[in-house]
C-alpha positions as CSV (number, residue, x, y, z in Angstrom):
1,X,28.1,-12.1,21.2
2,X,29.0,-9.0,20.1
3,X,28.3,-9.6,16.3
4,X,24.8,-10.5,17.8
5,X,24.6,-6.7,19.4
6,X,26.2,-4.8,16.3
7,X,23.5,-6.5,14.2
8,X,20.5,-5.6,16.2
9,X,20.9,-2.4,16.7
10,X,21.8,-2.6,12.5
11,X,19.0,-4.1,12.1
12,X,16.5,-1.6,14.0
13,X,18.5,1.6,12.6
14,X,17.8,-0.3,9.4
15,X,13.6,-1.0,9.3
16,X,13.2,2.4,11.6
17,X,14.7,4.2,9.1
18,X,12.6,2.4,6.3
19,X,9.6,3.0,7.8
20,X,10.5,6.8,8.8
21,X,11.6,7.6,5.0
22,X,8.3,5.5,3.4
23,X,6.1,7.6,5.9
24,X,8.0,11.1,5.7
25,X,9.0,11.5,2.2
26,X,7.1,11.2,-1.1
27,X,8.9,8.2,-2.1
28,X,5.6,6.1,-1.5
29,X,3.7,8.9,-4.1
30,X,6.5,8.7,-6.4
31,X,6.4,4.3,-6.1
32,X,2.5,4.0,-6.3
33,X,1.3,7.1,-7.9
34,X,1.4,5.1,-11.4
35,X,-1.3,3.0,-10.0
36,X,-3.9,6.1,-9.9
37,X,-2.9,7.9,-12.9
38,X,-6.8,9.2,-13.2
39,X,-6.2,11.3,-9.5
40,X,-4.1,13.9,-8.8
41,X,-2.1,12.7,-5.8
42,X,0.0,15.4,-3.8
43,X,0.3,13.9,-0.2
44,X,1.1,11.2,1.4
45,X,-2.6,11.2,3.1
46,X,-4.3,11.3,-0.4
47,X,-2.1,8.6,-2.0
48,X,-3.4,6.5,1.8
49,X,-6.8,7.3,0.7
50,X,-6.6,6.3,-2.9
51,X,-5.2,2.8,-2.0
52,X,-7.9,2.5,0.8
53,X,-10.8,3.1,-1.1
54,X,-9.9,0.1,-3.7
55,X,-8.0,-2.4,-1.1
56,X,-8.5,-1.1,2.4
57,X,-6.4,-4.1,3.6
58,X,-2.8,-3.1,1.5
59,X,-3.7,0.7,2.8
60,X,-3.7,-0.3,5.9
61,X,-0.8,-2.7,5.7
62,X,1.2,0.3,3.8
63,X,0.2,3.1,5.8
64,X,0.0,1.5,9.4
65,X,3.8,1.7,10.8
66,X,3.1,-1.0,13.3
67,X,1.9,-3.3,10.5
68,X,4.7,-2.6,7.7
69,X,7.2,-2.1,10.7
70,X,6.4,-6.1,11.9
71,X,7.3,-7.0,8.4
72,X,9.7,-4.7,7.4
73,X,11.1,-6.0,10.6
74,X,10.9,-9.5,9.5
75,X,13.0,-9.3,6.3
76,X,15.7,-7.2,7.5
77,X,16.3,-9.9,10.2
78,X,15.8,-12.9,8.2
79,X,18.5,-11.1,5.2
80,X,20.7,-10.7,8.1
81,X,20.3,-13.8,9.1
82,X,20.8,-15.4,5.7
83,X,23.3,-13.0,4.9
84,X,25.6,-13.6,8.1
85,X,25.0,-17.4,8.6
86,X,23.1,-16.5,11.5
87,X,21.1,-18.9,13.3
88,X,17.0,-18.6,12.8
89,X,16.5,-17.3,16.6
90,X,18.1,-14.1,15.3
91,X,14.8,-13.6,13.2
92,X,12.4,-13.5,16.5
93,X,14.7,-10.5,17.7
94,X,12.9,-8.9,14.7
95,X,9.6,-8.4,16.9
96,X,11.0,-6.1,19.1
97,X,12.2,-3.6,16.5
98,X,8.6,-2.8,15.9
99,X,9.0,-0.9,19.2
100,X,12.0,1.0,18.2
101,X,9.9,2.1,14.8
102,X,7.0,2.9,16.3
103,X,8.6,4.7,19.2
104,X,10.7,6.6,16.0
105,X,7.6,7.3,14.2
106,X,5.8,8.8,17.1
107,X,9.3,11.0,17.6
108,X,9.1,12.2,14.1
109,X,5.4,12.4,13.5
110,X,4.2,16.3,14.6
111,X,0.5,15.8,13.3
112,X,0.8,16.1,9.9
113,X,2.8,14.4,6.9
């Protein structure tokens, strides 16, 4: 029961932490700038806006940390799962760590990226 615990709270240290460096740093200019080589990207908010105006639906997917969070989420738990020998209810506990992030990313967030 204890293994169950330790990887949990791995788990949502793990995806918060994701989601806090893709939305903090410049790691998502430097992984998607090469896609708008014709725009000078600086921010985070302009690289948001360049996605958004060709695919609103990836921008929002990318950008929104509830949205990536979920599935961010999702694969941590199911490598942990796979990784560990885990059994499959471990994956649902993913849900839940969309809380933590968003609760991280409103703790980190002071109105501007």
């Amino acid at each position: 029961m204890s293994d169950l615990i330790i990887y949990y709270i791995f788990g949502a240290l793990t995806s918060a932490g994701i989601i806090t460096i893709w939305n903090f740093s410049s790691i998502s200019i430097h992984l998607l700038s090469w896609i708008y080589k014709d725009q000078d990207i600086d921010t985070i908010d302009e690289m948001a806006d360049a996605i958004s105006d060709k695919h609103p639906k990836i921008s929002e997917l990318l950008y929104c940390p509830t949205c990536l969070g979920f599935w961010i989420s999702a694969s941590v738990a199911t490598a942990i799962t796979l990784v560990n020998g885990l059994t499959y209810w471990f994956i649902s506990s993913a849900i839940s760590w969309s809380v933590i992030i968003l609760i991280s990313y409103y703790h980190f967030y002071d109105g501007k990226r």
